[in-house]
C-alpha positions in Angstrom: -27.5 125.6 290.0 -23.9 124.7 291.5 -23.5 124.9 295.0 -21.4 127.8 296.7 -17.6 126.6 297.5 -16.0 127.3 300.5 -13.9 129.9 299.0 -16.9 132.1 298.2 -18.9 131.5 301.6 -16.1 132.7 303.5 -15.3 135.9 301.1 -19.1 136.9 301.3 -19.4 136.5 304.6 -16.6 138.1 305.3 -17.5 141.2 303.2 -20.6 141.2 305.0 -19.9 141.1 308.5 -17.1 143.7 307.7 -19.1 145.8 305.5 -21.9 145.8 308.6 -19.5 147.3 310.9 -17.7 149.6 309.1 -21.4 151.1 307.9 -22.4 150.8 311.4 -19.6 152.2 313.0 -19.6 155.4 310.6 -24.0 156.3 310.7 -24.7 158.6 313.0 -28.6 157.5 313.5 -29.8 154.6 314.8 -33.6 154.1 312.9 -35.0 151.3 311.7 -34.6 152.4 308.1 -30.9 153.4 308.3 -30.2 149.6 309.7 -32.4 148.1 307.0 -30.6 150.4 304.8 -27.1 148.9 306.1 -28.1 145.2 306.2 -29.0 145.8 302.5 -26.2 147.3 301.6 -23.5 144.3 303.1 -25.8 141.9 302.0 -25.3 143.1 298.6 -21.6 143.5 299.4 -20.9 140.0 300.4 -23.1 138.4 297.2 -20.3 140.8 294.9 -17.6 139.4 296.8 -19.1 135.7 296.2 -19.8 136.4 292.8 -16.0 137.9 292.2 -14.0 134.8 293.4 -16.1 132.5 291.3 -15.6 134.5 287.6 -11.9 134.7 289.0 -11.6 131.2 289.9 -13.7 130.4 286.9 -11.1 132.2 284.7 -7.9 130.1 285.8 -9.8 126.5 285.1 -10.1 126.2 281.4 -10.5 123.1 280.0 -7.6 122.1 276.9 -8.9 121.8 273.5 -9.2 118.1 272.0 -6.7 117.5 269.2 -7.8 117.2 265.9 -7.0 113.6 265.5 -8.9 112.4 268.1 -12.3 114.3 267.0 -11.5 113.8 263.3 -13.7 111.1 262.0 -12.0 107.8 261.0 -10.5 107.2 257.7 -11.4 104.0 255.9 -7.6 103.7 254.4 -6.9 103.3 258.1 -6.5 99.9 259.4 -8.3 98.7 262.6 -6.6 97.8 265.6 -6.8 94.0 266.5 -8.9 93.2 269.3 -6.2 91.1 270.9 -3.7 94.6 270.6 -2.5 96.2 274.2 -2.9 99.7 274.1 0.1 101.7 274.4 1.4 103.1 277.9 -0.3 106.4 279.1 2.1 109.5 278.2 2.8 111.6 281.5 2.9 115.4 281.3 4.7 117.6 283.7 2.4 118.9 285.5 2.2 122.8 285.6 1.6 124.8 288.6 0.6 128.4 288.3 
């Protein structure tokens, strides 16, 4: 199970405390059941909150597709590269910021 980010500890308990007082500020009684009632309530508020930034941060990190050539299997009329070869340079990409 992966661990919480930061991100999502601060939106849930954020949406809890908030959720607490607003819900507090607005019930007229003051029972035991009513504040169980409320605590319940923002708890389940914050863990939506939590659970809504991860599928949304979860939606913007997709991971590229591996080109074909590189998962084909090798061809026998292909020759090997020599042991002694250097590979070639990396290729930089631009990087893309959304």
């Amino acid at each position: 199970m992966p661990h919480p980010t930061l991100q999502q500890i601060a939106y849930g308990s954020a949406a809890v405390i908030s959720a607490t007082l607003l819900m507090l500020l607005l019930s007229p009684g003051g029972s035991v059941l009513a504040a169980l009632l409320i605590a319940f309530t923002a708890l389940c508020c914050g863990i939506a909150a939590a659970v809504a930034v991860h599928t949304r941060r979860a939606g913007r990190e997709r991971v590229p597709a591996a080109p074909a050539a590189a998962t084909a299997a090798p061809s026998t009329a292909a020759p090997a590269a020599a042991p002694h070869a250097v590979p070639p340079p990396p290729v930089r990409r631009p990087e893309v910021r959304v």
